[in-house]
C-alpha positions as CSV (number, residue, x, y, z in Angstrom):
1,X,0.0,0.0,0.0
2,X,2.6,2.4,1.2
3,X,4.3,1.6,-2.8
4,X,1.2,2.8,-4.5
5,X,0.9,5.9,-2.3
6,X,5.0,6.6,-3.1
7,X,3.6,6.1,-7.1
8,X,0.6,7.7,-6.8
9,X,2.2,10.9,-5.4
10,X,5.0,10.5,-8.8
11,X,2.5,10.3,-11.3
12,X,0.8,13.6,-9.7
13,X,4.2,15.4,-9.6
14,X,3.9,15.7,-13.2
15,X,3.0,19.2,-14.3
16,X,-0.1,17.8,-16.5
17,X,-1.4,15.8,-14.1
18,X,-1.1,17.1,-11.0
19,X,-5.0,18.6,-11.3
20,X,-6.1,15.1,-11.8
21,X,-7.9,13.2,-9.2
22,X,-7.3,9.5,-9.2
23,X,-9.3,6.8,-7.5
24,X,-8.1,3.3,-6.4
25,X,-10.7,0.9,-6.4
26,X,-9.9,-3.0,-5.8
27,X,-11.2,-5.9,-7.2
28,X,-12.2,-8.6,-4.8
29,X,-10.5,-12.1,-5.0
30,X,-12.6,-14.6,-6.2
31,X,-11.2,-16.8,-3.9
32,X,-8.7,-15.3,-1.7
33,X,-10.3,-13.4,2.1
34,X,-9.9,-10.1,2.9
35,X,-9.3,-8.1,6.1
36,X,-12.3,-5.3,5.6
37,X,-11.0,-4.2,8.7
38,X,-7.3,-4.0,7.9
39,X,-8.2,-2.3,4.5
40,X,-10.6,0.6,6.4
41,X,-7.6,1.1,8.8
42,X,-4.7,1.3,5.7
43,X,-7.2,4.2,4.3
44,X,-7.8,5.8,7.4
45,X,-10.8,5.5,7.2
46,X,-13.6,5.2,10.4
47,X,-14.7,1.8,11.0
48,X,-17.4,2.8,12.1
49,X,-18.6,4.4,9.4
50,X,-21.7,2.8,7.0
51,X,-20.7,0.6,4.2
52,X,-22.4,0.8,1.1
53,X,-23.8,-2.0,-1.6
54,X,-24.2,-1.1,-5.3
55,X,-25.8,-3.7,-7.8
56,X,-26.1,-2.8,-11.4
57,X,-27.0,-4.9,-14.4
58,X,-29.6,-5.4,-16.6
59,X,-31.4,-7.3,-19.6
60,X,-33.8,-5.8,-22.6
61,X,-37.0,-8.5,-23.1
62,X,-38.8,-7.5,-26.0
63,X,-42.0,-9.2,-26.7
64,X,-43.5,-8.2,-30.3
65,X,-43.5,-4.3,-30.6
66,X,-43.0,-3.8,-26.4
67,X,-39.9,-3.7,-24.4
68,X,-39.1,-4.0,-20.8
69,X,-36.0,-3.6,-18.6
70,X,-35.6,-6.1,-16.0
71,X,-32.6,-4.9,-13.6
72,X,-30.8,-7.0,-11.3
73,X,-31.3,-6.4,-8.0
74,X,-29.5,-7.3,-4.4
75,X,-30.0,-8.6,-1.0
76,X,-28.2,-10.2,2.4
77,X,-29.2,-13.3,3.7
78,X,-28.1,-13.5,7.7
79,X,-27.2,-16.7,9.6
80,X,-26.3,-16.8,13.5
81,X,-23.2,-19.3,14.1
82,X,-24.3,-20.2,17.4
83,X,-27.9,-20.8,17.0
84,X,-28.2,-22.1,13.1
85,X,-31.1,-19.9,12.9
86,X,-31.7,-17.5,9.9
87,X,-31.8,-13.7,11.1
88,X,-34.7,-11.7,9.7
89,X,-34.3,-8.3,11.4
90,X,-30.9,-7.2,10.3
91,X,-30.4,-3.3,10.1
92,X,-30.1,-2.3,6.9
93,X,-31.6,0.2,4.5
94,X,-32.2,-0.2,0.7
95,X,-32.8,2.5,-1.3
96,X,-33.8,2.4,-5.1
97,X,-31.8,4.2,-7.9
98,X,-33.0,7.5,-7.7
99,X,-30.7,7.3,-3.9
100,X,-28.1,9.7,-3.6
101,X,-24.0,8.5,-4.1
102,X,-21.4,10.5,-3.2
103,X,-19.0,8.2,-4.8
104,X,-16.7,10.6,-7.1
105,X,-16.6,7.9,-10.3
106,X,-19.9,7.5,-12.1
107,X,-22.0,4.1,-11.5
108,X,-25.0,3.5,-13.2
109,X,-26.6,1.2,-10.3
110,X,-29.9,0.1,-10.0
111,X,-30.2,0.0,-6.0
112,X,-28.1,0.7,-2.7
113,X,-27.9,-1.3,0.6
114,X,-26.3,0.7,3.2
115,X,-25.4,-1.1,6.3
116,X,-22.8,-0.5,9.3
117,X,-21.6,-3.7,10.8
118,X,-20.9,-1.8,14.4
119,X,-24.6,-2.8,14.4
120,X,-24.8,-6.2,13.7
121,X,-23.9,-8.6,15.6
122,X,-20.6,-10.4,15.4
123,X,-21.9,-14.0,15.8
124,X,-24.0,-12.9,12.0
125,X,-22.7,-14.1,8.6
126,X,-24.0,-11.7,6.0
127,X,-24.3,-13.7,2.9
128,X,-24.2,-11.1,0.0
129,X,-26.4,-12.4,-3.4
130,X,-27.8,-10.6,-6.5
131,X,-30.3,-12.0,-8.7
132,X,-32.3,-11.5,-11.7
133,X,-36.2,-12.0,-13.5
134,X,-34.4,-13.3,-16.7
135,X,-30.7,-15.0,-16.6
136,X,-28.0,-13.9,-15.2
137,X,-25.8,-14.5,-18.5
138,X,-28.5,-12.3,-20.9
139,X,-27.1,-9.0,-19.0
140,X,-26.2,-6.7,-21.2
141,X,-23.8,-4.8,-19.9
142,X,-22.4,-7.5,-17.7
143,X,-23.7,-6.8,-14.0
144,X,-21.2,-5.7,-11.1
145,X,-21.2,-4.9,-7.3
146,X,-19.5,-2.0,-6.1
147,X,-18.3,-1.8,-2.1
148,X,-18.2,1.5,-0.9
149,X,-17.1,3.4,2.4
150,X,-19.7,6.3,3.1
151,X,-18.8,8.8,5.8
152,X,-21.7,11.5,6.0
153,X,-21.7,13.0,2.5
154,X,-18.0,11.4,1.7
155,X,-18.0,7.9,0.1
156,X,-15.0,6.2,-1.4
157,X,-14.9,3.2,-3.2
158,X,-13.3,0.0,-1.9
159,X,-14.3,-2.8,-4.5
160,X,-15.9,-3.0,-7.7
161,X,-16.3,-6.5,-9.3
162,X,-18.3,-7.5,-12.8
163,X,-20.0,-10.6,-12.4
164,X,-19.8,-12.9,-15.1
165,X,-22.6,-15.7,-14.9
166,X,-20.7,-19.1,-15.6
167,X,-24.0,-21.3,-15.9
168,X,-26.9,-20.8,-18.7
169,X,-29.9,-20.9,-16.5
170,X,-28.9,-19.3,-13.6
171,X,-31.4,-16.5,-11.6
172,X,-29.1,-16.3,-8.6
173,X,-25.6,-15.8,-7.7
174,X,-24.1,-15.5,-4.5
175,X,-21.0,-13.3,-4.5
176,X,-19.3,-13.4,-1.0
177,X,-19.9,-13.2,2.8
178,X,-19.1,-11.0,5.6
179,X,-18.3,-12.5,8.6
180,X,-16.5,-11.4,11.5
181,X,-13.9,-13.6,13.7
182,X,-9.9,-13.3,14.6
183,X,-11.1,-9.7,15.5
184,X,-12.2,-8.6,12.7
185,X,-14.4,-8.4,9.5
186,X,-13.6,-10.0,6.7
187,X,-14.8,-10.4,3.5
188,X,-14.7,-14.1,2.0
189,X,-15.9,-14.6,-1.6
190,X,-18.3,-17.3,-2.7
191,X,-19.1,-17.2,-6.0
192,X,-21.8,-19.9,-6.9
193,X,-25.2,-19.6,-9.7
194,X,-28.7,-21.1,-8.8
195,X,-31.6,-21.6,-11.3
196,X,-34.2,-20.6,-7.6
197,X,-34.1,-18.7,-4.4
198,X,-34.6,-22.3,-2.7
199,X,-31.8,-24.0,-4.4
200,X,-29.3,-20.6,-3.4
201,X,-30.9,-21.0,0.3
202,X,-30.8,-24.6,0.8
203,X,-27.0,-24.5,-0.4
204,X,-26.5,-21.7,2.4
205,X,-27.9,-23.7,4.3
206,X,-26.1,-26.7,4.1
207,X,-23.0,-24.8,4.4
208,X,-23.9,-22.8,7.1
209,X,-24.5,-25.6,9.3
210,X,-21.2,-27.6,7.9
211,X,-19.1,-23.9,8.9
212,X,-17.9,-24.0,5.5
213,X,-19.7,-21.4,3.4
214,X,-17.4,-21.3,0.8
């Protein structure tokens, strides 16, 4: 981190550029963890602040002379570790596309999920999904999730992944989970497609209970 600062800080010593404004956005692992925590701290940024969920992605159905737009669309699904039991009353708040960002670089998102994990509780596993009326793969352009920091009216970008459906039929994908434990939050990707809901929950389930959501 400290190497990109030193190269960020050359490439804005040069006389042309040293008006622009750069962002540094990641892009999550597909398989390897991350330290949320760690990353907040190496951007000093307040963790306890509200993270932010962007989905975007979307597919044109035309049926004779009509059109419609059918946009993906986002959600958590909470476990307890100690109890097995699904949680229902997470604190979260989802707001539709016409929310406000404060995120500097443009995203054309469909919805928002802003959570702060100071309230949840640190026996929950947040297991992030996005899903879809028609497939997955018919998106056109390909679908993403952004993660953002979002500090008052300050937001910064952490992550920013495209999510490229690897199965034909598939409604559902999850992309990764928050869950918190060596003292910290981390984020742990799980990338799997469903055709249903039930067939996404019943594999979270199974996993859940086998502490190996991965």
């Amino acid at each position: 981190l400290n190497q990109q600062n030193d190269e960020m800080e050359k490439v804005q010593s040069i006389k042309s550029l040293e008006n622009t404004h750069f962002l540094r956005t990641h892009v999550l692992p597909l398989y390897k963890q991350v330290s949320l925590t760690k990353l907040l701290r190496n951007y000093n940024l307040d963790v306890n602040s509200n993270l932010r969920f962007y989905v975007g992605g979307s597919t044109t159905n035309t049926a004779g002379s009509s059109a419609y737009v059918d946009q993906w669309k986002q959600g958590f699904i909470a476990y307890d570790k100690v109890s097995h039991e699904v949680c229902n009353d997470i604190p979260m708040k989802i707001e539709e596309e016409n929310a406000i960002s404060y995120l500097l670089d443009k995203v054309n998102y469909n919805s928002i999920i802003t959570l702060n994990l100071n309230q949840i509780n640190k026996n929950t596993v947040l297991a992030y999904y996005v899903y879809s009326s028609s497939y997955l793969i018919n998106a056109f352009p390909h679908g993403f999730f952004v993660i953002s920091h979002c500090d008052d009216t300050s937001e910064r970008s952490l992550f920013r992944n495209t999510i490229f459906a690897d199965s034909w039929t598939s409604y559902y994908a999850t992309c990764f989970r928050l869950e918190f434990f060596d003292d910290e939050w981390r984020i742990i990707p799980m990338r799997q497609y469903f055709n249903t809901k039930d067939e996404m929950e019943y594999a979270l389930d199974l996993a859940h209970l086998n502490e190996s959501m991965s």
